[in-house]
C-alpha positions in Angstrom: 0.0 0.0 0.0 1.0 3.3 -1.0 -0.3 6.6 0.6 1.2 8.8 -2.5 -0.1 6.5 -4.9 -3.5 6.0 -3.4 -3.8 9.8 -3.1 -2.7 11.0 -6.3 -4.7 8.7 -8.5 -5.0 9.2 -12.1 -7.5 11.6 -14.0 -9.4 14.6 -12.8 -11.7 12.9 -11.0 -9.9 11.4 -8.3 -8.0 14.2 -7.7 -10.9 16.2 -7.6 -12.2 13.9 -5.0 -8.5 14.1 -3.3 -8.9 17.5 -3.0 -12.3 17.2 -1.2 -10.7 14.5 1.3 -8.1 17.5 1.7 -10.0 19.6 3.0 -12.5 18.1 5.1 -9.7 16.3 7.2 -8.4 20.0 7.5 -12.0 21.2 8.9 -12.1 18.8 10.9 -8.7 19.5 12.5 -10.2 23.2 12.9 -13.7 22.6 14.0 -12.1 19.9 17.1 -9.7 22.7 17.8 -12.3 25.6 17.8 -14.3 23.5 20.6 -11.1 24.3 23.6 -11.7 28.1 22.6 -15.0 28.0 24.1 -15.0 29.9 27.4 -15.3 27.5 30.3 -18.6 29.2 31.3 -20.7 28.9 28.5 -23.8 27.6 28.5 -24.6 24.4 27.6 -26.3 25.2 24.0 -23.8 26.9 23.2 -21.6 24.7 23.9 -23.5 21.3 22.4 -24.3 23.3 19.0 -20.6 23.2 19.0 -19.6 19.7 19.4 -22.8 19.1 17.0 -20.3 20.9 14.1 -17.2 19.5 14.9 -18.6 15.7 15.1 -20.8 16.1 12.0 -17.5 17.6 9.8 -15.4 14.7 11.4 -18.1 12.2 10.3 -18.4 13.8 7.0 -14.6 13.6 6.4 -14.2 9.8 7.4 -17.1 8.9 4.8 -15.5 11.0 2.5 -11.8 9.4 2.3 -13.5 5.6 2.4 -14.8 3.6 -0.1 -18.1 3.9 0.9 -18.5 7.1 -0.7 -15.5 7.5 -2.4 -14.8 4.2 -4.4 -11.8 3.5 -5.7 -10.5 6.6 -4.6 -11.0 6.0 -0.7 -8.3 6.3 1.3 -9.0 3.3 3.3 -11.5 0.7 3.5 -14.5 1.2 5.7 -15.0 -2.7 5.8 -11.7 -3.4 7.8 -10.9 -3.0 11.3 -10.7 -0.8 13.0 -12.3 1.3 10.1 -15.6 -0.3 10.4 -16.1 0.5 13.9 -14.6 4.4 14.0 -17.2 4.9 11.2 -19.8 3.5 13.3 -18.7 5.4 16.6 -18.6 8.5 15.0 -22.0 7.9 13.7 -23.5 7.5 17.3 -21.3 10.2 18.6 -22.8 12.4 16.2 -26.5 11.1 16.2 -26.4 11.4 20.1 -25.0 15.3 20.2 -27.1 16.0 17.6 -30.1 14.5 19.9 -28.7 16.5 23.3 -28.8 19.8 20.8 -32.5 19.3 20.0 -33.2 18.5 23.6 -31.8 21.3 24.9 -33.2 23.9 21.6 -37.1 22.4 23.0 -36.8 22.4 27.1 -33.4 24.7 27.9 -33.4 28.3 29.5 -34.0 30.9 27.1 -31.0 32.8 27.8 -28.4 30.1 26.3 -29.8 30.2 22.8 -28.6 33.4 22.1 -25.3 32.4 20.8 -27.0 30.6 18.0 -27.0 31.7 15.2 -30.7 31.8 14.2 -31.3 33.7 17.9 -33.2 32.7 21.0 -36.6 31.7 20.4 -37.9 27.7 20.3 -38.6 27.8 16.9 -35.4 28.9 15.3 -33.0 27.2 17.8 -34.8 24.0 16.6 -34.2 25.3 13.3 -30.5 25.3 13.9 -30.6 21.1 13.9 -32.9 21.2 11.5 -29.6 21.9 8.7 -28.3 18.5 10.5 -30.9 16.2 9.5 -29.2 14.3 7.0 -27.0 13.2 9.3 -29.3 10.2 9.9 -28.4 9.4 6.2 -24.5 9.6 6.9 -25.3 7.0 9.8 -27.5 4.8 7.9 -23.9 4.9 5.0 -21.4 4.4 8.1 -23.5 1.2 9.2 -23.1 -0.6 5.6 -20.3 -2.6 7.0 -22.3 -4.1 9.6 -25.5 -5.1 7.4 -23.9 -6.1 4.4 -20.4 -7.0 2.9 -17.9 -5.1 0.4 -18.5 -7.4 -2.2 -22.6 -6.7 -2.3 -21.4 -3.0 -1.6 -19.2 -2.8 -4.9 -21.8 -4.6 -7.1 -24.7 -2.4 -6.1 -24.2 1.2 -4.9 -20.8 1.6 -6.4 -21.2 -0.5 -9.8 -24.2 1.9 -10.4 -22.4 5.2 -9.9 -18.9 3.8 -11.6 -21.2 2.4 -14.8 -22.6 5.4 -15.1 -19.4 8.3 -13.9 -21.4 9.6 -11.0 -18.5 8.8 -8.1 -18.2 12.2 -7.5 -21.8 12.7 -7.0 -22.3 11.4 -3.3 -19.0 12.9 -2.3 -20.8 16.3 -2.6 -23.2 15.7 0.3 -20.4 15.4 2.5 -18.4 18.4 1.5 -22.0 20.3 1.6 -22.7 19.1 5.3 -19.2 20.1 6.1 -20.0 23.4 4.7 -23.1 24.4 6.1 -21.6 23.3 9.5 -18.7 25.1 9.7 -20.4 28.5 8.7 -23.1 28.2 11.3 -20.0 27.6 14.2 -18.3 30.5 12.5 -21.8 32.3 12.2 -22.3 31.9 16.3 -18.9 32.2 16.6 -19.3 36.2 15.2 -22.7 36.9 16.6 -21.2 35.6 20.4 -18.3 38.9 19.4 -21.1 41.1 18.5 -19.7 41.2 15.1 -22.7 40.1 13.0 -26.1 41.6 14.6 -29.2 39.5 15.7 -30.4 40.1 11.6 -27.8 39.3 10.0 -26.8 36.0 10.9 -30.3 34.1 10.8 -30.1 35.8 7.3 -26.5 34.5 6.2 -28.0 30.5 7.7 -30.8 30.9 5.3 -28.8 31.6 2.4 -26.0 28.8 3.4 -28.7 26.3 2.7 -30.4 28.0 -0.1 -27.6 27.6 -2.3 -26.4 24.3 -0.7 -29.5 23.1 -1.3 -30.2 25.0 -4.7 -26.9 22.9 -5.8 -27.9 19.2 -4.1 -31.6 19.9 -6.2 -29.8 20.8 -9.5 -27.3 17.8 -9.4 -30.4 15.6 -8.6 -32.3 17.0 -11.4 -29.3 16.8 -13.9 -28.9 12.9 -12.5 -32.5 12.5 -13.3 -32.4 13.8 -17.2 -29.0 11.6 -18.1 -30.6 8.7 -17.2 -34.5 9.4 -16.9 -37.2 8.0 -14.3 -36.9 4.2 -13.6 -39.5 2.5 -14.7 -40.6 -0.8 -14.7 -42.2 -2.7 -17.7 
């Protein structure tokens, strides 16, 4: 095995992919390192919506670099210990902050959603895990090696996309999920310094997943024209 080899591969493709891998390992150096910045008394939502970014972008960037998502171009395989079970840990690490974040946007004190970025009231700090919940999809990918085996794996999900030169097209939802969390820490991160005002930053969330999403619903479309509605005789 050889790390240079497996992460130069040939064509535009995989180094386009390469370069995604690149940079989601980088965020997720950044968003673990952002979390010991946090003051030592903030409150608990602020500090949960936190670890709800950093886990999501480290989830995003180990499905990413396997070959669940990535193919040939993975840089390891998610069916191998201890692959198999990081993928799954980070998963249920993820699922489970993501879980304490909702709890405490429904039933906590008032005061501590401020630092959100979509402001203080029930509605919108639900709102804020709202842009997480595709994360269940990311688990339900990060369990494959559990339900299934890398043989049925390659001849189904992957054959489709590799047939049809569509790898690149899952490893988008990662990247966007990385994305749109990121901004929203960086989004509190601002509106905690008083640097973006109460307006502002629910303003700059909703047009994070406008044109996140706007992108996910033309690649979906554009997928749907080149090869048409399935349908059965």
């Amino acid at each position: 095995f050889s790390f240079s080899s497996t992460f130069f591969s040939k064509g535009s493709e995989g180094l386009t992919i390469h370069q995604f891998q690149a940079s989601m390992i980088a965020l997720s150096i950044t968003s673990l390192m952002g979390i010991y910045r946090l003051p030592p008394n903030s409150p608990f939502s602020r500090r949960v919506y936190f670890w709800t970014c950093a886990v999501s972008v480290v989830q995003s960037a180990l499905l990413l670099s396997s070959n669940l998502i990535a193919g040939e171009f993975g840089l390891f395989n998610a069916f191998d210990a201890p692959w198999n079970y990081i993928l799954n840990g980070a998963g249920v690490l993820t699922q489970l902050t993501l879980l304490a974040g909702l709890d405490d946007a429904i039933s906590g004190p008032d005061g501590g959603r401020k630092g959100l970025p979509t402001e203080s009231g029930i509605g919108m700090a639900v709102f804020n895990y709202i842009m997480y919940i595709f994360n269940i999809v990311f688990f339900q990918v990060s369990l494959a090696p559990f339900y299934g085996n890398e043989n049925m794996w390659a001849s189904t999900s992957l054959s489709y996309l590799v047939e049809n030169n569509l790898i690149i097209f899952p490893c988008t939802a990662p990247v966007t999920m990385g994305l749109i969390t990121s901004l929203g820490a960086l989004l509190a991160t601002l509106k905690f310094e008083k640097k973006v005002d109460s307006t502002t930053a629910p303003l700059a969330v909703f047009a994070i997943l406008a044109l996140t999403e706007f992108d996910n619903i033309v690649q979906a479309s554009s997928l749907f024209w080149i090869r048409g509605p399935s349908v059965e005789p």
